[in-house]
N, C-alpha and C positions, 0 to 999 in steps of 0.2 A: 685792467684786463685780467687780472691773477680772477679777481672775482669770479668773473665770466665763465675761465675755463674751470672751477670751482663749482659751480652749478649746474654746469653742462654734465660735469665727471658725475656730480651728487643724482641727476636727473633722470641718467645713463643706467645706474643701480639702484634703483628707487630705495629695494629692501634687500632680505633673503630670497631666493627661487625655491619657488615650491617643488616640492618633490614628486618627482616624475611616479607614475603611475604605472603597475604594469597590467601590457596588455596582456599579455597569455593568461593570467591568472587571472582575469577580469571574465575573460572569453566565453565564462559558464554561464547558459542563458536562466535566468532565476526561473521565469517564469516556470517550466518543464522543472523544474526542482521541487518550485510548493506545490504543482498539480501531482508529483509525486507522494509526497506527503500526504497530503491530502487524500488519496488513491487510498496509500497503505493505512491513513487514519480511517477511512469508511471500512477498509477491509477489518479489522480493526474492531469497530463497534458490528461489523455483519457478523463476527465471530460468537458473540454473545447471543444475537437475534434467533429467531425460531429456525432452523434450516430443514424441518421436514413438519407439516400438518397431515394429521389423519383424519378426515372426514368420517364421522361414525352416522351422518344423516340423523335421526329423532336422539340418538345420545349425543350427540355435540360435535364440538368440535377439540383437537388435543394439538398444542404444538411444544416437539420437544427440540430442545435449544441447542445450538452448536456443540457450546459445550459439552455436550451429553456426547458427542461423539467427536467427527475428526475438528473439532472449531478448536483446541487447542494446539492445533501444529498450524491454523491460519494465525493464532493469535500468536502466535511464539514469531512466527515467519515474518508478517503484520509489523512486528515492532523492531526486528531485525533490519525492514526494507524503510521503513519511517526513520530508524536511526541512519542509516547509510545515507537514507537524502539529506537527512539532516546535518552529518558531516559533510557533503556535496556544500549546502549551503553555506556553514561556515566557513570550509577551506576552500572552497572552489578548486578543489579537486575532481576531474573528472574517473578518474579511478572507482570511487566509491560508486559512481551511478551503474555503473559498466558490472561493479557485484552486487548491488541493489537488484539488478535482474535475478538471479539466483533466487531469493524470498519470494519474491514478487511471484514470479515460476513457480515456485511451491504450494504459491496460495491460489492462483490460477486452477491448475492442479489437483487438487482438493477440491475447490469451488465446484469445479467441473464434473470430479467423481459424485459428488453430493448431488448438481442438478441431473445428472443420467439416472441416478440410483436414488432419488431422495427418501426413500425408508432406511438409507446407512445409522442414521442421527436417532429415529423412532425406536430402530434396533437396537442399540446401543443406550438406549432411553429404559427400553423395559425390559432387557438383560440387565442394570445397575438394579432394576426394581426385585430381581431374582426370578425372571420369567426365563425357563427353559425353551430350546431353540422350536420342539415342534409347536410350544403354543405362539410363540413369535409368529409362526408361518402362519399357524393358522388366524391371528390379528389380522395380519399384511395382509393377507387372502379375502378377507373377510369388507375390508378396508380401502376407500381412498387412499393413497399415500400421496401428496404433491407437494414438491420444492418449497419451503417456508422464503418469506418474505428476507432471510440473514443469507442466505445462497444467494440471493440477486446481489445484496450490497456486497458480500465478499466477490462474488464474479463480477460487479464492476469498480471495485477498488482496485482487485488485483490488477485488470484490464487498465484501468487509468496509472498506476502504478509502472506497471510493465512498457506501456507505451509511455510514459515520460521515460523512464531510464533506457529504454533504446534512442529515443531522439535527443537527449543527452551525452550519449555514448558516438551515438552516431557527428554529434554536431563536435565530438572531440574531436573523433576522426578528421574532418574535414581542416579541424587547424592547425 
């Protein structure tokens, strides 16, 4: 009978117990973290992209690049809000999402000033070229000016961006 309860006791504790898991730090939903990312990675490469076209009709067409004007404080912002998600995902901290808003608002922001105004980028394009401000005007004047195709991708990374780190933030909230 020694046997028996020998077996019974071995059967009882097969092995080691695995180690409990925790939930709070679990709680962080992934998916809204990579569409974050992701957000800030499109805002990101929109910064590069053309953010204003000048339609000249029989002389062509001209498109000058973020760069050339405010796409440096998207790209700066961009990688500020892409690194916060990205410590979100490794720590599963919700903290970081909640100041991932911040960039993300910066680039929105921007995005935003550039699609209302889209000769900001044009101007800033042939002021580096040393064009004085009346002949600027009289370009712009002269000129289509229309939102380059890097203003769409920066307003909707930021937008993707901005809205995961609220539902994020908000889904801390709730636990």
């Amino acid at each position: 009978m020694s046997g028996y309860s020998q077996n019974t006791q071995q059967s009882a504790h097969p092995g080691p117990t695995p180690p409990a898991s925790a939930p709070a730090a679990a709680g962080v939903p992934q998916g809204p973290v990579i569409a974050g990312i992701v957000g800030a990675v499109i805002a990101l490469i929109g910064s590069f992209l053309a953010w204003s076209t000048v339609d000249g009709g029989e002389l062509g067409t001209e498109s000058s690049s973020g760069m050339k004007g405010d796409g440096l404080w998207t790209l700066i912002a961009a990688i500020v809000a892409a690194g916060l998600f990205a410590a979100v995902f490794l720590t599963r901290k919700h903290l970081y999402a909640l100041i991932s808003l911040v960039p993300s608002a910066v680039v929105l922001i921007v995005a935003v000033l550039n699609f209302v105004s889209p000769d900001r980028a044009a101007r800033a394009d042939l002021k580096d070229q040393g064009a004085d401000d009346a002949t600027i005007d009289q370009i712009m004047d002269a000129f289509d000016v229309s939102a380059g195709v890097g203003v769409y991708a920066t307003l909707l990374g930021a937008l993707v961006a901005l809205g995961a780190g609220a539902f994020v933030a908000v889904q801390a909230r709730k636990a």
